[in-house]
Wavefront OBJ file of the C-alpha trace (Angstrom):
o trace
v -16.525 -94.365 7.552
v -19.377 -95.765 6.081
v -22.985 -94.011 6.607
v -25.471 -96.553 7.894
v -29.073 -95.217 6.376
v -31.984 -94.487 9.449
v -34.684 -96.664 9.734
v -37.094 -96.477 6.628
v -40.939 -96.005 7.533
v -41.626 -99.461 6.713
v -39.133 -101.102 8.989
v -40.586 -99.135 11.699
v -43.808 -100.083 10.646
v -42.226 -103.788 11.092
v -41.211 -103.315 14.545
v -44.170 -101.117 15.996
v -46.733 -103.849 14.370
v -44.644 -106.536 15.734
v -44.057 -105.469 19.353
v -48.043 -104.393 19.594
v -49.031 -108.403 18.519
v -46.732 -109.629 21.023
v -48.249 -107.430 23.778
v -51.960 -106.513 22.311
v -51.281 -103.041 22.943
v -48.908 -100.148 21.373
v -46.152 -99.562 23.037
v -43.850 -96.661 22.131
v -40.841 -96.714 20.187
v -37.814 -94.464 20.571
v -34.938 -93.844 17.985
v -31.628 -93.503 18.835
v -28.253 -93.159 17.369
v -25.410 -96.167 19.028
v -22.213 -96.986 18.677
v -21.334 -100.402 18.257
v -18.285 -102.668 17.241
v -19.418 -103.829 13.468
v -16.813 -106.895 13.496
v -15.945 -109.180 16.347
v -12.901 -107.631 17.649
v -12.894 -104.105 16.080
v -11.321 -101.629 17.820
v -13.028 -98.498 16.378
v -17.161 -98.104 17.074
v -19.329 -97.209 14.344
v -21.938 -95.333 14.726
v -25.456 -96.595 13.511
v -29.037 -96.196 14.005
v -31.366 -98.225 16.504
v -34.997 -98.493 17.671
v -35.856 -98.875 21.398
v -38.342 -99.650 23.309
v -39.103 -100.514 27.017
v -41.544 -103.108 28.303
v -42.502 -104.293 32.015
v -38.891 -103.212 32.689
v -37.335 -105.122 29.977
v -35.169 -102.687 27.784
v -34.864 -103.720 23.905
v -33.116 -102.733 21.293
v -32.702 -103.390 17.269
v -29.553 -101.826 16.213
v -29.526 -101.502 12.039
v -26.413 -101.932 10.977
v -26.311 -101.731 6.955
v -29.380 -102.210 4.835
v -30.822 -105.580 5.630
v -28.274 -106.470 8.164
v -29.560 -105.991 12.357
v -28.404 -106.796 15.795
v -31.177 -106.790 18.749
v -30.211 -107.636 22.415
v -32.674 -107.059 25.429
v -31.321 -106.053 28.899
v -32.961 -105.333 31.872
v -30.055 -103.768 33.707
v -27.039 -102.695 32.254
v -25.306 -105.725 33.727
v -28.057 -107.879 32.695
v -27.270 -107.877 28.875
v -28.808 -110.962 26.806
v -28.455 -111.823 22.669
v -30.658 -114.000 21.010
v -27.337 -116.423 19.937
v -27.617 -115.178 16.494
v -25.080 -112.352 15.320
v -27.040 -110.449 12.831
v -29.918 -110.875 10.950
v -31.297 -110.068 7.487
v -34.779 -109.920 7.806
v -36.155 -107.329 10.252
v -39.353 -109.151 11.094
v -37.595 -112.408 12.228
v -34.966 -110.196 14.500
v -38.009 -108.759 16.118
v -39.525 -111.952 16.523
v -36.697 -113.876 17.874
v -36.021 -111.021 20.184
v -39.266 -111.018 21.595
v -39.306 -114.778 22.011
v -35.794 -115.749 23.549
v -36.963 -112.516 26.107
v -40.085 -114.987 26.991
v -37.992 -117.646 27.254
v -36.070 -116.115 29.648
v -38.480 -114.564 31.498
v -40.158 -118.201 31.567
v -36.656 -120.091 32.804
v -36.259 -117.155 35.683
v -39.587 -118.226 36.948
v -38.907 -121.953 37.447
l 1 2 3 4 5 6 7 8 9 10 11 12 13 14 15 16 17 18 19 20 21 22 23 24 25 26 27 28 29 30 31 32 33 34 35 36 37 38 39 40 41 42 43 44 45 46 47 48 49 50 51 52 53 54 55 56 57 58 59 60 61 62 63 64 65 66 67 68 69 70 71 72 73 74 75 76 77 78 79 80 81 82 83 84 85 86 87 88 89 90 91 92 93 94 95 96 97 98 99 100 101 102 103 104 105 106 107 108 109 110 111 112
């Protein structure tokens, strides 16, 4: 199995600076370690490293899954699991950044 490297400093310098623009304030950061399925359709989980953090009781999370390559999804409860529509990334700043926006979005839509 493959070793999936932690987050470096700057990536969570990426996310932390990122999170506090969208919401003018820090907001705490967690690491964790996750197991995920690394192909559609995989039967075995691989273990890899993720960030989360928790906002006006929206749970995120940015799941790194080799070096430039990440997965985010936001949930609010564990049956209320949402993607952004794209599978993985390769630039942290833009998963961050479309997290945070399709989250607005659907906070938005729930309002109408």
């Amino acid at each position: 199995m493959k070793h999936i490297p932690d987050f470096t400093d700057t990536e969570l310098w990426i996310i932390r600076s990122t999170v506090k623009e969208r919401y003018s304030t820090e907001v705490p950061v967690e690491l964790a370690e996750t197991e995920v399925r690394a192909r559609p359709g995989a039967r075995e989980l691989t273990v890899c490293p993720a960030v989360y953090w928790e906002r006006d009781g929206v749970h995120f999370v940015v799941f790194k899954m080799d070096d430039s390559r990440y997965r985010c999804q936001f949930f609010y409860r564990l049956h209320q699991m949402f993607g952004t529509g794209v599978e993985e990334f390769e630039d942290l700043g833009e998963c961050v950044v479309t997290l945070l926006r399709v989250q607005a979005d659907h906070a938005a839509q729930a309002q109408c």
